[in-house]
C-alpha positions in Angstrom: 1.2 139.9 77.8 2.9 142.9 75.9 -0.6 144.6 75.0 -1.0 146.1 78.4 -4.6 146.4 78.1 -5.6 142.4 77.8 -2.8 141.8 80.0 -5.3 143.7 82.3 -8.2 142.2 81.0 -6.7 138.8 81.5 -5.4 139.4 85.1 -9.6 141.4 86.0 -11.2 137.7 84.4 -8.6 135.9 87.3 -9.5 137.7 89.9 -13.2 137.7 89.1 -13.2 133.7 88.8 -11.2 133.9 92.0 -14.0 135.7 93.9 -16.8 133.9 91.9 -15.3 130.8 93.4 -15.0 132.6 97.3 -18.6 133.1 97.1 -19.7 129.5 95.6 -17.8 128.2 98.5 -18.9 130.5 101.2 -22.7 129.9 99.8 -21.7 126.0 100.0 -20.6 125.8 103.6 -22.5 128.8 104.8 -19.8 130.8 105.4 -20.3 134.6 105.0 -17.5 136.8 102.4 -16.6 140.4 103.3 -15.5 142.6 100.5 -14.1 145.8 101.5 -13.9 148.6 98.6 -11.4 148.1 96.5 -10.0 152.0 96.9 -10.2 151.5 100.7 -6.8 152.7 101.9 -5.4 150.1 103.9 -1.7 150.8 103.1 -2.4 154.5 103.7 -3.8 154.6 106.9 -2.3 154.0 110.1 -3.6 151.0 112.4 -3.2 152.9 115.6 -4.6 155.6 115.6 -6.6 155.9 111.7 -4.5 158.8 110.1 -4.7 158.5 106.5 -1.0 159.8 104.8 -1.2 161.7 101.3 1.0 159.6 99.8 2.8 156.7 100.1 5.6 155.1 97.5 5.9 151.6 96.8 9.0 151.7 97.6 8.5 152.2 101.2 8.2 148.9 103.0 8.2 150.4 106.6 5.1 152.5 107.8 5.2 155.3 109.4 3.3 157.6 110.9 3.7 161.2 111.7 0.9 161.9 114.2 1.4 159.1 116.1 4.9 157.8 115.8 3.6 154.1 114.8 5.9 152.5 113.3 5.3 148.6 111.2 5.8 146.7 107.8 4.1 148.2 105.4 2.1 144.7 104.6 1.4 143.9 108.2 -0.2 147.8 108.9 -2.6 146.6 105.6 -3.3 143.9 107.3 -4.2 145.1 110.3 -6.3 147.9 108.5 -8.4 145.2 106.5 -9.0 143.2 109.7 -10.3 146.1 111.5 -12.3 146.8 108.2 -14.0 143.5 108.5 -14.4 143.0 112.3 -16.2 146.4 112.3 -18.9 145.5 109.8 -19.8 142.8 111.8 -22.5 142.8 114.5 -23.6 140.4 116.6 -26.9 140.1 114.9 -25.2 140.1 111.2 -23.9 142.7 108.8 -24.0 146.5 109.9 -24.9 149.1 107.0 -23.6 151.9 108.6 -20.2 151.1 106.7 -16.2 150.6 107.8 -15.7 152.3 111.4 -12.3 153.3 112.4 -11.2 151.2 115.6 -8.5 152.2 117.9 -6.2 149.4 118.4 -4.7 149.8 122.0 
């Protein structure tokens, strides 16, 4: 794992089989699989109120947000942003094309 570029190519090939194997199953028992875009900024954005921030470190494991004063684990506000992400792109007759909607939480 020292040659940075297979360890890369390695960890892609898991995570392909990984989804490969979502979908199989979700085909199987006719469940449906929601992929949101990979670059979608669920750690950036804020899950009140949908401000997206510049930039945000790794390091900082607390979320916060300067418009609205929201303030949450940086894992949980992801969460909550990919939830939102997935709840929105579903209708009640099936999938909606008109892409990821911002919800307000109240």
């Amino acid at each position: 794992m020292s040659n940075h570029k297979l360890a890369k190519a390695v960890a892609d090939m898991g995570f392909y089989e990984f989804r490969r194997q979502l979908e199989y199953k979700c085909e199987l028992y006719g469940s449906q699989l929601t992929v949101v875009d990979r670059w979608f900024p669920s750690s950036k954005t804020c899950s009140r109120c949908g401000t997206v921030k510049e930039s945000l470190s790794l390091s900082e494991r607390v979320f916060n947000c300067e418009h609205c004063n929201f303030s949450c684990d940086r894992d949980l506000n992801a969460a909550l942003n990919l939830a939102m992400a997935v709840s929105s792109t579903v209708t009640a007759c099936g999938l909606d094309s008109a892409g990821v909607t911002r919800l307000r939480q109240e």
